[in-house]
C-alpha positions, 0 to 999 in steps of 0.5 A: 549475514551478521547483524548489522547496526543501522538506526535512526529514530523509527527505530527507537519509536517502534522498537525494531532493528532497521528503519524499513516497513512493509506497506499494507498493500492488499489483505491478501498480499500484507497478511501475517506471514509476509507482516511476521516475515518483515518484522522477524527480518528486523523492519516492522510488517503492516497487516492490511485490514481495509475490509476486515471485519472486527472478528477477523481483525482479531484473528489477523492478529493472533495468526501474526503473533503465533509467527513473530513475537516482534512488533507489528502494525494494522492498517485501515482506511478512514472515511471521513466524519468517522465519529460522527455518523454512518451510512451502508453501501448497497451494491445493487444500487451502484451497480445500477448507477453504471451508465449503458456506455460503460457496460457496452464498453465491458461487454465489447471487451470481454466479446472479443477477447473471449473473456467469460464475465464474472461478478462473483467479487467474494473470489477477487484476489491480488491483482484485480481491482475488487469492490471490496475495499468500498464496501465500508462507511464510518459505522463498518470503520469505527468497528474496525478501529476499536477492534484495533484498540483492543488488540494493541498493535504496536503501530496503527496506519490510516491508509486514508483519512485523519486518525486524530480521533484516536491518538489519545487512546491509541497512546494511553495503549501504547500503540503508535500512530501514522497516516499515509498522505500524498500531499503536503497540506493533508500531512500538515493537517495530520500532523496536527492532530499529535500523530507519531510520524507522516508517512509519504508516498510519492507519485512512484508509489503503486496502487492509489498515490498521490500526484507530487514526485517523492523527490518534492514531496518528502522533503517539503513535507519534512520542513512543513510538519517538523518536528513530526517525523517522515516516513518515504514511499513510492518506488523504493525496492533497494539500499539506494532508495532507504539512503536516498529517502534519508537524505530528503529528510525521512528517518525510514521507508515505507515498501510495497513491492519489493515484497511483494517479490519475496518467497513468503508473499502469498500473491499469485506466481503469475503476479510476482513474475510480471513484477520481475520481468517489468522494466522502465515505463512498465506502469501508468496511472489511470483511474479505470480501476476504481475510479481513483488514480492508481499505478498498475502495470500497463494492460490491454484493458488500459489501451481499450479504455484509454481509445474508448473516450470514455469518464471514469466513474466514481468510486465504487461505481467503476470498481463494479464495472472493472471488477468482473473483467479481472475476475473473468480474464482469472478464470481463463488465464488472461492475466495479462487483460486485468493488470497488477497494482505495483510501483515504478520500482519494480523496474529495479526488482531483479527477482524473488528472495526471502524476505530476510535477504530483501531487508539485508541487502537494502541494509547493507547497500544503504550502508555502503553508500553513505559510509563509502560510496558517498565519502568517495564521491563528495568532498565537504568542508 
């Protein structure tokens, strides 16, 4: 397909071709080749380096730059008081806060589906809910950070918590900055702190989001912060989505899984077929996972827990509970039990293409629509 000219001020600040940006998702799944795929489709690809230690942020970086010469980001999450002091997370004591009932509830469960139990988290991948993510404090993240710094990125992302520690140096770096919010008071204090642009991900958005509709959020969030700019998440797959999300305010969009379903995603073929074959009302939200709110495709697990009554634990505490039960329903094929973290808008996923193609269409949809479709339908004086 020829290049087409399709840019707004995402564009100019990152210095890419189309305002689309792949979303950090699992490090297994936002890894440099899908993160050089998107930036050398013309977007910007987002490594996820949540539980990367500074030794392998380093080399996530180097394989990046070996793929693709074009501008790329990094993506972690940031407890809060980073600066300022630093705790260890022990698995053991937090294996050991998990009440009877719920470990009665796992047990059951895995009995009488025959599901082998299986608590070797270092073997997670794509799909099941891991403990790896909350095995991070303030010391492990200051880590990452500087890490980051060193290695330049052309974009950071705070997938949780308030970067304004490190604007100043990221910029002295030529690095941009971004934060990933759910609510409009937590992208107005954000914006405060002098970052380059909000990113918004409504509650359409797979895995942890926020509970406000994108349709309520980008828009209040665009007349909040402004002149800060916005970035849309949550449920956008096509061109319909990017025309859509510019229209509420934003200058580009921030998508998940519809690369997820691309030929150079490294997730499971088990994973991307269940993204395909989903329809309307395939995802829920529920906090059996981690302990935190997260769109997921609807399991069996979901109805389990859903009758059992039972509280979801905090984090990391569910996360250990949930955890081994993916990881077992893995080892015998029971995908179907452990669920898949994904947006209401694989509902619109039509199958697997190269990523190159997933950018070009969402391109030349959305410029169809506001040039043609859009004119035709709409009468202004």
């Amino acid at each position: 397909m020829a290049a087409m000219r399709f840019r707004t001020s995402l564009c100019d600040l990152l210095g890419i071709d189309y305002p689309v940006m792949l979303a950090a998702m699992a490090p297994d799944v936002s890894d440099p080749q899908l993160v050089a795929a998107v930036s050398e489709a013309g977007g910007i690809g987002v490594l996820a380096c949540g539980d990367k230690d500074p030794d392998e942020i380093v080399a996530l970086a180097a394989e990046t730059r070996k793929l693709t010469g074009k501008p790329f980001g990094m993506d972690i999450a940031l407890p809060a008081r980073v600066e300022t002091y630093g705790f260890d997370f022990r698995e053991a004591a937090a294996k050991a806060k998990i009440p009877p009932q719920h470990l009665a509830f796992r047990e059951r469960f895995l009995r009488e589906r025959g599901i082998p139990f299986d608590d070797d988290t270092s073997r997670a991948t794509p799909g099941m809910s891991s403990v790896a993510a909350y095995k991070l404090g303030e010391t492990f993240s200051r880590q990452q950070v500087k890490a980051i710094l060193q290695e330049r990125p052309a974009l950071f992302v705070s997938a949780l918590g308030d970067p304004s520690f490190m604007v100043a140096e990221a910029r002295a770096r030529g690095i941009k900055v971004m934060s990933v919010v759910g609510k409009a008071k937590d992208a107005v204090n954000v914006a405060r702190g002098g970052i380059d642009a909000v990113i918004c991900t409504g509650t359409a958005a797979g895995g942890h989001s926020g509970e406000v509709d994108g349709m309520v959020l980008v828009p209040h969030v665009v007349e909040r912060i402004a002149p800060v700019p916005v970035v849309a998440g949550g449920g956008i797959v096509d061109g319909r989505g990017l025309a859509a999300a510019l229209a509420l305010g934003a200058i580009g969009v921030w998508v998940g899984s519809r690369f997820i379903a691309s030929e150079e995603c490294k997730a499971p073929a088990w994973y991307k077929a269940r993204l395909v074959e989903a329809g309307d009302g395939a995802t829920v939200r529920s906090k059996w996972y981690t302990g935190k709110t997260c769109r997921h495709l609807r399991s069996e697990w979901d109805t389990a827990w859903d009758a059992s009554g039972l509280p979801a634990l905090p984090m990391p505490e569910q996360a250990l509970l949930s955890t081994p039960m993916a990881l077992g329903a893995a080892q015998v094929g029971r995908h179907l039990e452990s669920g898949v973290f994904c947006g209401q808008g694989v509902a619109r996923i039509d199958g697997l293409l190269p990523v190159r193609e997933i950018v070009d269409r969402m391109i030349a949809d959305a410029r169809e629509i506001l040039l043609r479709e859009l004119p035709a339908r709409v009468s202004c004086a």
